[in-house]
C-alpha positions in Angstrom: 0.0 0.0 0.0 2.7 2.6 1.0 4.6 1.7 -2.7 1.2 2.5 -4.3 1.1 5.7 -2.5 5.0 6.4 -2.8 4.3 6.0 -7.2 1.3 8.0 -7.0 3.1 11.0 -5.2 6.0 10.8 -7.7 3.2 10.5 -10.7 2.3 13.5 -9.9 5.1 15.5 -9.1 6.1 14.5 -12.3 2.6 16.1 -13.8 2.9 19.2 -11.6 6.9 20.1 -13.7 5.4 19.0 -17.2 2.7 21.6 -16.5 4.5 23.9 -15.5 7.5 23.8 -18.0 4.7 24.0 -20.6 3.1 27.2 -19.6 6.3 29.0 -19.7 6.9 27.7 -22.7 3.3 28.7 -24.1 4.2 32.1 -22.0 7.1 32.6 -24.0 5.8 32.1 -27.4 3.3 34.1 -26.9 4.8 37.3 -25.8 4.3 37.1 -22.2 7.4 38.4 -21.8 7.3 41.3 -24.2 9.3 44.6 -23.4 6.7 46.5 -25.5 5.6 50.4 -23.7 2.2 49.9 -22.7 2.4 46.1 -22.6 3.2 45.8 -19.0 6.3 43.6 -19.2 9.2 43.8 -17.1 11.9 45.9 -17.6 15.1 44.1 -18.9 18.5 45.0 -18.8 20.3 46.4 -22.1 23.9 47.1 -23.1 25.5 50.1 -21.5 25.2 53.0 -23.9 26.4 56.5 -24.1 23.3 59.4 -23.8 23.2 62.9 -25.0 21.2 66.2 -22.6 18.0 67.3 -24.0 16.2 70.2 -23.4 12.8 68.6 -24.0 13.1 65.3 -21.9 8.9 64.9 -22.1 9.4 64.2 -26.1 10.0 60.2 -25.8 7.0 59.3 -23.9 4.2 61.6 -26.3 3.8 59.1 -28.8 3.0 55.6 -26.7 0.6 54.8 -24.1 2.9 54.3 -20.8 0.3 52.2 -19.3 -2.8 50.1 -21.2 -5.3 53.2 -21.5 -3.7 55.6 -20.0 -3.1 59.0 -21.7 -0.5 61.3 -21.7 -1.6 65.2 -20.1 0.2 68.3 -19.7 3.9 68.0 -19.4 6.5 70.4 -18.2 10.3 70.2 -19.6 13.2 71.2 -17.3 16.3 70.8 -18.6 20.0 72.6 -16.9 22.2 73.0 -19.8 24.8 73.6 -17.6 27.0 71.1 -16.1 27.1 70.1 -12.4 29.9 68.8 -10.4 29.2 65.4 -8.2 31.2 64.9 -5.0 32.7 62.0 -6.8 34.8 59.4 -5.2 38.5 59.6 -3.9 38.2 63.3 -3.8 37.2 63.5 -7.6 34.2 66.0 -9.1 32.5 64.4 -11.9 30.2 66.7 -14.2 27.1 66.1 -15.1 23.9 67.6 -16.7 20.3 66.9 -15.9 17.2 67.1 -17.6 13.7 66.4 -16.2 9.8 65.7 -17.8 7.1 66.2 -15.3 3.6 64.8 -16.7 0.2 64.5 -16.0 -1.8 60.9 -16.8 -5.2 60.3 -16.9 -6.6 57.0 -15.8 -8.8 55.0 -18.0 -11.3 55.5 -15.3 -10.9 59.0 -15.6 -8.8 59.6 -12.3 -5.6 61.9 -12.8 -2.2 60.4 -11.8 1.3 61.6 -11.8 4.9 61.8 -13.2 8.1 62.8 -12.5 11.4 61.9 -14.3 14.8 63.3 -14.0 18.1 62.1 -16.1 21.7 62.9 -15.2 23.9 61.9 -18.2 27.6 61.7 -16.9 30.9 62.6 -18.4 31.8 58.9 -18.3 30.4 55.8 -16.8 32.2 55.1 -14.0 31.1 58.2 -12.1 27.5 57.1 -13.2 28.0 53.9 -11.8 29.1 55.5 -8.7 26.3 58.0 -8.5 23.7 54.6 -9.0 25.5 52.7 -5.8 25.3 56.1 -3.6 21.7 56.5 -4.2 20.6 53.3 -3.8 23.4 53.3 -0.3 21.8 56.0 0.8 17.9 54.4 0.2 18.9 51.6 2.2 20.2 53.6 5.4 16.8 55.4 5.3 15.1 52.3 5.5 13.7 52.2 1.8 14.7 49.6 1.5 15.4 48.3 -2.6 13.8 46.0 -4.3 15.8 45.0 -7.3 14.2 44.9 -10.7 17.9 43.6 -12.6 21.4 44.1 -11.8 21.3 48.0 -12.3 17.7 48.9 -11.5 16.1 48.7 -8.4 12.3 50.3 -7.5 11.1 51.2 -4.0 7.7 53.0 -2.9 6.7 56.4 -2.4 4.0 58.8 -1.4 3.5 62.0 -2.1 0.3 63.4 0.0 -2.1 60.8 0.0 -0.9 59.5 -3.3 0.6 56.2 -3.1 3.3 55.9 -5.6 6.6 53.9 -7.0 9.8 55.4 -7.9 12.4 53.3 -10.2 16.3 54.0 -10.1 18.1 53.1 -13.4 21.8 53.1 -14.4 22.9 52.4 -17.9 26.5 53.7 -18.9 26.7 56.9 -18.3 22.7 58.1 -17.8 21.3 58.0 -14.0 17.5 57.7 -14.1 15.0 58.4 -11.6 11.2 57.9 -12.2 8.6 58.5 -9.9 4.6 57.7 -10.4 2.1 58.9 -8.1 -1.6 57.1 -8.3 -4.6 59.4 -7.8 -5.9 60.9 -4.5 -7.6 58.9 -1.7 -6.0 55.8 -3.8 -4.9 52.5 -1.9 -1.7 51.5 -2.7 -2.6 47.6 -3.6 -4.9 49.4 -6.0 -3.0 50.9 -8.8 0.8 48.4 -7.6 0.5 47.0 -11.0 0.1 49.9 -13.4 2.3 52.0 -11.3 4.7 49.6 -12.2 4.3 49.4 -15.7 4.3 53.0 -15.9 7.8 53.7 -14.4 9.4 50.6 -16.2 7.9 51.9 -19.2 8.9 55.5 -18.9 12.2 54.3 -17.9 12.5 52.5 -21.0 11.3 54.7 -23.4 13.5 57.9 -21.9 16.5 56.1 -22.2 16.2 55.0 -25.8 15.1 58.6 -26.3 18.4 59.7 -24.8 20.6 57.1 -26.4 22.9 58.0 -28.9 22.6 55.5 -31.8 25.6 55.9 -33.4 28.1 55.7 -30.6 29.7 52.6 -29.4 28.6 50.8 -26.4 31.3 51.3 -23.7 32.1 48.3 -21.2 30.7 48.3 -17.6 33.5 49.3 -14.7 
């Protein structure tokens, strides 16, 4: 009797991993996956790449939905042509110069949310890089604690009063990326998790292709 048991147990464990490896196979082919703006998929890593300032940072995110149904309201460019100096590390002062898109978003429901986005594109990557592992330092010892979304992105919540919200923290070569979405007032936080989400990944995304320079060669991570 306790064989007969011991084979039906193994039967189906063996049922419970052929199920499964089939529906991320099926996930898989069918885009479940995708990277697509407005798809809600996760945001992936790319290649390190070089970035150039802009003076109208709002630009890359007019012409695709950050989130299914949502739509794009009034935005505000600020851009500081002029560079900045970073504290740097071993005595060192880095320039930089940053460029920010603040946006409204209406809800498909109708409800009015909010975005923030600010760039810092580097004179090089490794001050970047260093800029990336501060912030995210500095997060930690605060208690906000983050929560990794790949190797040089990390997300954490915020608030902004009464808004719940989510802020994402991307480095790619020499571009620091903050963006922050805020859901609309009197919102609960479990709520709008989701497509707060896929708005900051997506903005992420779509500002730093905007940014990228296409015909300059990837550099390699410090």
């Amino acid at each position: 009797m306790r064989r007969s048991r011991d084979a039906e147990l193994r039967r189906a464990r063996v049922a419970a991993l052929i199920a499964s490896a089939a529906a991320v196979a099926v996930a898989g082919c069918s885009g479940g996956a995708t990277d697509e703006p407005g798809a809600g998929g996760r945001l992936t890593a790319r290649a390190p790449g070089v970035h150039s300032w802009t003076g109208t940072p709002c630009r890359p995110l007019a012409d695709t939905p950050l989130a299914k149904g949502f739509a794009l309201g009034s935005t505000t460019d600020s851009a500081d042509p002029d560079a900045r100096e970073d504290i740097g590390g071993n005595g060192t002062r880095p320039r930089y110069r940053q460029t920010a898109c603040l946006a409204g978003l209406k809800a498909p429901d109708g409800s009015f949310w909010k975005l923030s986005a600010t760039a810092a594109v580097y004179e090089d990557i490794g001050p970047a890089r260093r800029a990336y592992r501060v912030k995210e330092d500095l997060d930690r010892a605060h208690g906000r604690t983050p929560e990794p979304v790949h190797r040089t992105a990390y997300g954490k919540p915020a608030g902004d009063q009464g808004r719940p919200g989510r802020t994402l923290v991307l480095w790619n070569g020499d571009l620091l990326l903050s963006v922050t979405a805020y859901g609309p007032y009197g919102s609960e936080e479990h709520e709008v998790r989701d497509d707060l989400g896929r708005i900051v990944e997506n903005t992420a995304r779509l500002m730093e292709d905007g940014l990228r320079e296409r015909d300059a060669p990837s550099p390699e991570p410090p």
